[in-house]
C-alpha positions, 0 to 999 in steps of 0.5 A, spaced: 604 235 718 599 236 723 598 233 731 591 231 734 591 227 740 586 224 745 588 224 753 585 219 756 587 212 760 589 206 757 586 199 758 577 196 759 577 198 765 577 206 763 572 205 756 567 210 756 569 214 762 568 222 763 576 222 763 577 218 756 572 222 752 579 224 749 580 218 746 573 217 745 574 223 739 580 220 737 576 213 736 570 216 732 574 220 728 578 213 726 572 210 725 569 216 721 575 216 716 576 208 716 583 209 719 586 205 724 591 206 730 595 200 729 602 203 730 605 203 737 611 207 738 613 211 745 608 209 748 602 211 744 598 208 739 597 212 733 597 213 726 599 217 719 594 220 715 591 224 710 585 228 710 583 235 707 590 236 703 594 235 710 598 230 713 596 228 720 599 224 726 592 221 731 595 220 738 592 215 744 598 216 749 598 209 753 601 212 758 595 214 763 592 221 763 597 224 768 603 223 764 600 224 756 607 228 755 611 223 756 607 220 750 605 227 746 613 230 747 617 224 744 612 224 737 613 232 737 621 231 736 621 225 732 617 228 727 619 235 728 612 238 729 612 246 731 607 246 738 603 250 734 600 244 729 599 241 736 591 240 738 590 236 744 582 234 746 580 233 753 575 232 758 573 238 762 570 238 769 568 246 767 563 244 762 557 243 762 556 236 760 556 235 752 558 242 751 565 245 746 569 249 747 576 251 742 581 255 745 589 256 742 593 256 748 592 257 756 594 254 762 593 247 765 587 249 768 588 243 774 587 238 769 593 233 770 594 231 763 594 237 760 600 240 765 604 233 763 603 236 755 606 243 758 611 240 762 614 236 757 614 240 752 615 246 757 610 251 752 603 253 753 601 255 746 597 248 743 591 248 740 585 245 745 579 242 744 575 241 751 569 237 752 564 238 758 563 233 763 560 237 768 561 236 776 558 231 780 552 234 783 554 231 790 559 230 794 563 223 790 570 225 790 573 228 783 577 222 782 571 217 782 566 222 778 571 223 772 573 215 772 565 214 772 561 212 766 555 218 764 549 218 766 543 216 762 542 223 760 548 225 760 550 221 754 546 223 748 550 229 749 556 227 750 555 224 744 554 230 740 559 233 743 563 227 741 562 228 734 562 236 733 569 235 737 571 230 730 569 235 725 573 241 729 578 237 728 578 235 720 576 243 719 583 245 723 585 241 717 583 245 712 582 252 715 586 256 720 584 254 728 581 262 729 575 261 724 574 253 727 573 257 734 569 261 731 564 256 728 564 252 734 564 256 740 558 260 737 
């Protein structure tokens, strides 16, 4: 079985922010398939599914950004899954907006959410999908920029960026990470 998770933060006050495009990937991949997230167990909602000839568990941790690895570590050891059939997608401030890039392990990069899953797991090498939502480009605080909404121009591609980070994720399900990087971080 293999693991895709979306990081964002729970709740209508947060729908449609820079920092829930993780879950906005999860959403739409939902929708696209006609699945569902109506299950909920360690503070996450979630389901099981097949796609491609795989079996996949899709995660929301309800748990707020910074802690997404108290949600993700649990499911890791209930269901027994290996770190390296683990994909986690997230915002990324490094990107320009609409823009994906695939990478097999890493650091944290600053990114709180990220640092929970490596702290909880104690391991670095999980597959990610990082979204661009760019950088203010004036001197709003971080924390006010990635919990704001896109701008007007931005938002035509995010939405792309939104959909190429969907079909990455049902490609992983059928092909080796390596070659889904190379497709697209062309």
């Amino acid at each position: 079985m293999k693991c895709i998770v979306g990081l964002g933060n729970p709740g209508s006050k947060f729908e449609n922010t820079r920092h829930n495009i993780g879950f906005q990937v999860i959403d739409y991949l939902a929708e696209r398939n006609h699945w569902s997230l109506n299950r909920e167990k360690y503070n996450a909602l979630y389901t099981i599914e097949h796609l491609n000839g795989e079996k996949v568990l899709i995660l929301k941790p309800l748990t707020y950004m910074n802690l997404s690895g108290e949600a993700v570590r649990p499911f890791m050891d209930f269901y027994d899954l290996d770190i390296e059939d683990l994909l986690v997608v997230y915002d990324d401030l490094d990107l320009p907006a609409g823009r994906i890039r695939l990478r097999q392990k890493g650091g944290h990069g600053g990114h709180n959410g990220i640092r929970n899953i490596i702290d909880q797991t104690t391991l670095k090498n999980f597959k990610r999908i990082r979204i661009g939502i760019g950088r203010p480009e004036t001197n709003v605080p971080i924390i006010d920029y990635v919990l704001g909404k896109f701008t007007e121009e931005q938002k035509p591609k995010v939405e792309d960026s939104v959909k190429s980070a969907a079909e990455a994720c049902e490609m992983w399900l059928e092909k080796p990470f390596l070659e889904v990087m190379n497709h697209f971080n062309s």
